[in-house]
BAROVEX-189937 format. One record per residue (C-alpha): x negated, z negated, y; residue in three letters. Coordinates in Angstrom, 2 decimals. Layout:
REM BAROVEX-189937
+---------+---------+---------+------+
:      c1 :      c3 :      c2 : resn :
+---------+---------+---------+------+
:       X :       Z :       Y :  ALA :
...
+---------+---------+---------+------+
This chain:
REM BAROVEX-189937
+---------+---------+---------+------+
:      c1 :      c3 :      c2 : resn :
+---------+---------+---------+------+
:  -38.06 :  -35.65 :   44.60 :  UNK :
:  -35.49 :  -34.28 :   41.84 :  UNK :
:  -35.39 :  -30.79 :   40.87 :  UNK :
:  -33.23 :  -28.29 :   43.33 :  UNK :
:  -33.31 :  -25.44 :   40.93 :  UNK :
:  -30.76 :  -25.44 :   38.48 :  UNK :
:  -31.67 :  -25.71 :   34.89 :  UNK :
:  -29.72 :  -23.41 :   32.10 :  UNK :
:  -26.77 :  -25.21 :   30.52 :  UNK :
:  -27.65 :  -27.67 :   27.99 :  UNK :
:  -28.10 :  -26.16 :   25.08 :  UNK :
:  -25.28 :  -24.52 :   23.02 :  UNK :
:  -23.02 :  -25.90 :   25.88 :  UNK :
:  -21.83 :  -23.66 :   28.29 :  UNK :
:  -21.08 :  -24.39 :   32.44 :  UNK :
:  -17.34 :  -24.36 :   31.99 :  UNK :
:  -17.30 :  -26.75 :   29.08 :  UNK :
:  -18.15 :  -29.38 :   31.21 :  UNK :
:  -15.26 :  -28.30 :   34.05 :  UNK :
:  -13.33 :  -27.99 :   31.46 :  UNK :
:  -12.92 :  -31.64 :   31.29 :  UNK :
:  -13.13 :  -32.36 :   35.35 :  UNK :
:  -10.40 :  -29.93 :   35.24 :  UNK :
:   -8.04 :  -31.92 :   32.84 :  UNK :
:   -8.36 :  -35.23 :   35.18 :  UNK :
:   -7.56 :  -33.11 :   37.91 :  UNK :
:   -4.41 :  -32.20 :   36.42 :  UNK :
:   -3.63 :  -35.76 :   35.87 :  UNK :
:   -4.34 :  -36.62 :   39.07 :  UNK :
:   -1.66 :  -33.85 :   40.26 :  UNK :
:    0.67 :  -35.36 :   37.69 :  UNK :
:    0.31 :  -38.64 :   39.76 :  UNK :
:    0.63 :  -37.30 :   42.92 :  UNK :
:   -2.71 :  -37.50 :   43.73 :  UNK :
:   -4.80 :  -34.46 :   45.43 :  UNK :
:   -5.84 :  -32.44 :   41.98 :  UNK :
:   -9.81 :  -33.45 :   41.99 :  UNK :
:  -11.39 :  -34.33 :   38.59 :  UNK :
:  -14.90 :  -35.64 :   37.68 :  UNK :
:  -16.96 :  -35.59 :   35.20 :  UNK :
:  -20.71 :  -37.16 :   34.51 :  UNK :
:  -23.33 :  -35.92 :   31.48 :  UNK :
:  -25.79 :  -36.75 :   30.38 :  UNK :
:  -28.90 :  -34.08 :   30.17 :  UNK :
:  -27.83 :  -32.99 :   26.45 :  UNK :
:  -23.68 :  -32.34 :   27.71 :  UNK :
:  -22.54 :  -35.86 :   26.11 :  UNK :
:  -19.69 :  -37.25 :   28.42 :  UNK :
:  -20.85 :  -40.37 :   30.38 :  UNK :
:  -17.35 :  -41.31 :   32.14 :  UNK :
:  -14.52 :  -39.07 :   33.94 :  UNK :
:  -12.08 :  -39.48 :   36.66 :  UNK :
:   -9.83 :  -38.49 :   38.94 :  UNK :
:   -8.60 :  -39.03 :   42.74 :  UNK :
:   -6.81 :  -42.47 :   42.89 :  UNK :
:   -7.05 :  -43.23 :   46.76 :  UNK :
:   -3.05 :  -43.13 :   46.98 :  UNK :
:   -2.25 :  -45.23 :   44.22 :  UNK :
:   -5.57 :  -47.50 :   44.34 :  UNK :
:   -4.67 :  -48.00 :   47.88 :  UNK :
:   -8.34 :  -47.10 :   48.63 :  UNK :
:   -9.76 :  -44.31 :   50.92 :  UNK :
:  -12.97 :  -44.63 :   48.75 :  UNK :
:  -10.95 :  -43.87 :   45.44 :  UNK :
:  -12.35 :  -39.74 :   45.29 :  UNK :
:  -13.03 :  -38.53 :   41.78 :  UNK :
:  -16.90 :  -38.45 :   42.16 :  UNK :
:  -17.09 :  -42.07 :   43.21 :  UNK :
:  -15.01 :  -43.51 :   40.63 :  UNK :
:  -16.43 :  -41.40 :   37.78 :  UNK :
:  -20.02 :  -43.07 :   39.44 :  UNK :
:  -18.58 :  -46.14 :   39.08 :  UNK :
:  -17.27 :  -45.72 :   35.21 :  UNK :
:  -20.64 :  -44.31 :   34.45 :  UNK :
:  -22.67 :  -47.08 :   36.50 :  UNK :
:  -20.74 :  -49.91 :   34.18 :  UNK :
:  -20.99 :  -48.06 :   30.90 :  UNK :
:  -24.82 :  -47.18 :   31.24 :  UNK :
:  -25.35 :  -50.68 :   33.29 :  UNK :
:  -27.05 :  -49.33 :   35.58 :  UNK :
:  -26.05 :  -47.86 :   39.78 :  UNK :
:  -28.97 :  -45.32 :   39.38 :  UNK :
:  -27.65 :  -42.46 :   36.94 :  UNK :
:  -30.83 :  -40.01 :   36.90 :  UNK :
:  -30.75 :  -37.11 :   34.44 :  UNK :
:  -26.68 :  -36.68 :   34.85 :  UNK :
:  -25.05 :  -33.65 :   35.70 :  UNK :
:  -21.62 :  -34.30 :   37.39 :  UNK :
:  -18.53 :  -31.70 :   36.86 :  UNK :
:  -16.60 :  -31.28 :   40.29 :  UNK :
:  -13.45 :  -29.15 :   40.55 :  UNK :
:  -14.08 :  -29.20 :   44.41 :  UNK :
:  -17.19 :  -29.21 :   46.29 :  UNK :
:  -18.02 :  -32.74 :   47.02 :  UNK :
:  -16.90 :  -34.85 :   50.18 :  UNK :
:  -19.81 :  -36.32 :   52.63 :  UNK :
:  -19.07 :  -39.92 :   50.92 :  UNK :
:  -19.31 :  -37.96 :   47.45 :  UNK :
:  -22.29 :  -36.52 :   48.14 :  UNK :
:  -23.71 :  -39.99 :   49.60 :  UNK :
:  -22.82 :  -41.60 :   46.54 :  UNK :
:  -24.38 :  -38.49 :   44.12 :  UNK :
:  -27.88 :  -38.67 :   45.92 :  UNK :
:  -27.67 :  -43.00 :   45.94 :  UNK :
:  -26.86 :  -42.73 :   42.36 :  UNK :
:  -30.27 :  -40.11 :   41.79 :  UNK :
:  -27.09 :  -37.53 :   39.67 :  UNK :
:  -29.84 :  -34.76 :   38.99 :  UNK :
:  -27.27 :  -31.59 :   39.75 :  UNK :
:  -23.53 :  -30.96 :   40.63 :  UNK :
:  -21.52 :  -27.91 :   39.13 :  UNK :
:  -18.51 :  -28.04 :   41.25 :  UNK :
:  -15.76 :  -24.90 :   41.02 :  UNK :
:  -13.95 :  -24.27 :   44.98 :  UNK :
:  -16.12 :  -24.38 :   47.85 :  UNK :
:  -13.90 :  -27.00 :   50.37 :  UNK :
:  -14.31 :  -25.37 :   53.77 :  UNK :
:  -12.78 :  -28.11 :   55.40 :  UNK :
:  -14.83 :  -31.29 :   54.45 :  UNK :
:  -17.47 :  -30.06 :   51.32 :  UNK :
:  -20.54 :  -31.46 :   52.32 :  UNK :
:  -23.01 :  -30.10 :   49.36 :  UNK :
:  -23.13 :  -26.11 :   51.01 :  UNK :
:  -19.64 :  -25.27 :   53.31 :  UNK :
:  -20.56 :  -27.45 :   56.01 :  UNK :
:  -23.95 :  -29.60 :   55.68 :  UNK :
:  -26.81 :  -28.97 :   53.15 :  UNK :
:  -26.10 :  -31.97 :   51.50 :  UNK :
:  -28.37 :  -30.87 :   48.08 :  UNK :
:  -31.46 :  -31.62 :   50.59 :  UNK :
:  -31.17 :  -33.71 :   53.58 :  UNK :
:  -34.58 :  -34.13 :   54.87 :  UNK :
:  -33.50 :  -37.86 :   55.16 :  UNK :
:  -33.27 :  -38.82 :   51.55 :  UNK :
:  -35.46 :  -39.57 :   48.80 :  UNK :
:  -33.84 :  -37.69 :   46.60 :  UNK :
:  -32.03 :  -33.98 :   45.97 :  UNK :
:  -29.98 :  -32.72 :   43.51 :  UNK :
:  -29.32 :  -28.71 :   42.61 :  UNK :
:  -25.93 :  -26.88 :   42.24 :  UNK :
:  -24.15 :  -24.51 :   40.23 :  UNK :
:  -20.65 :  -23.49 :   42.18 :  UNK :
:  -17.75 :  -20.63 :   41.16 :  UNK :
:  -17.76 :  -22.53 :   37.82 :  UNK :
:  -13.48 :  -22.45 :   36.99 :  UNK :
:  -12.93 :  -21.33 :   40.75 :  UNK :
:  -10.10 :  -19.71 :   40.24 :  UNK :
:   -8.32 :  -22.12 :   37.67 :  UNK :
:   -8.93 :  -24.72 :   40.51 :  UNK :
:   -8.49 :  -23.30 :   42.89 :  UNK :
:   -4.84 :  -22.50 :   42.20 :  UNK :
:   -4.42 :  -25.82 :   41.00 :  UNK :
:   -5.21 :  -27.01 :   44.52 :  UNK :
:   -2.80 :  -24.09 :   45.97 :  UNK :
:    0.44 :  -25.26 :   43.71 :  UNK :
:    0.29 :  -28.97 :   44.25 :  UNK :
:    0.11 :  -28.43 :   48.09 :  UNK :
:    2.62 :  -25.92 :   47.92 :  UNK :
:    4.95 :  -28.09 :   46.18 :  UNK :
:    3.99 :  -31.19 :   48.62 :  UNK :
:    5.47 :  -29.15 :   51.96 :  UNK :
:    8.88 :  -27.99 :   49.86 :  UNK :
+---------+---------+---------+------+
């Protein structure tokens, strides 16, 4: 079983350094058209493994979230599908097929910034951090950028019903 209690930030590396650069692939996602989600995967130390950001509109593929592809940068870079001792950046609280994908991959905690009360699946609406199902649980750190997200989030939909 992983660890469920979050650790301090690596060292010298604070919380929002790492949204920081979820963040900026959310805002190219929004500059695509694309719903403004960003990931980013660490390693234990704060070193960027791979970012990404929502592509399921222009990738043609319902499967193209953030999390996922950033997994799947991350999985060819390191060579490997299981990504243990990673911390992944989230500017929204992770989708049930995100949070599938985190525990298969064995990501050790998520920081993610806006709860999604519609379809997050790691604390709004199921406790996906610990199903009682899986081998494997991962820890949280949330409100991390909420704001800055947030109205990220607020804009582009805003400017998708004008």
């Amino acid at each position: 079983m992983s660890q469920r209690i979050p650790p301090e930030p690596p060292t010298g590396i604070r919380w929002r350094s790492l949204m920081d650069v979820a963040f900026q692939e959310a805002c190219k996602a929004a500059h695509m058209g694309e719903t403004p989600i960003g990931a980013a995967l660490f390693d234990m130390d704060g070193t960027l493994i791979a970012s990404a950001h929502n592509q399921p509109i222009s990738r043609l593929d319902p499967t193209g979230h953030a999390e996922v592809l950033c997994l799947r940068k991350a999985a060819q870079k390191k060579q490997n599908y299981r990504l243990t001792n990673t911390i992944m950046a989230v500017t929204l609280e992770p989708c049930l097929m995100c949070t599938g994908a985190l525990i298969h991959a064995r990501v050790q905690g998520v920081i993610f910034a806006a709860f999604d009360t519609r379809a997050g699946a790691l604390v709004s609406n199921l406790n996906g951090c610990a199903l009682p199902f899986t081998n494997h649980s991962l820890w949280t750190v949330h409100g991390v950028m909420e704001e800055e997200c947030s109205t990220l989030l607020k804009r582009f939909f805003l400017e998708r019903r004008k």
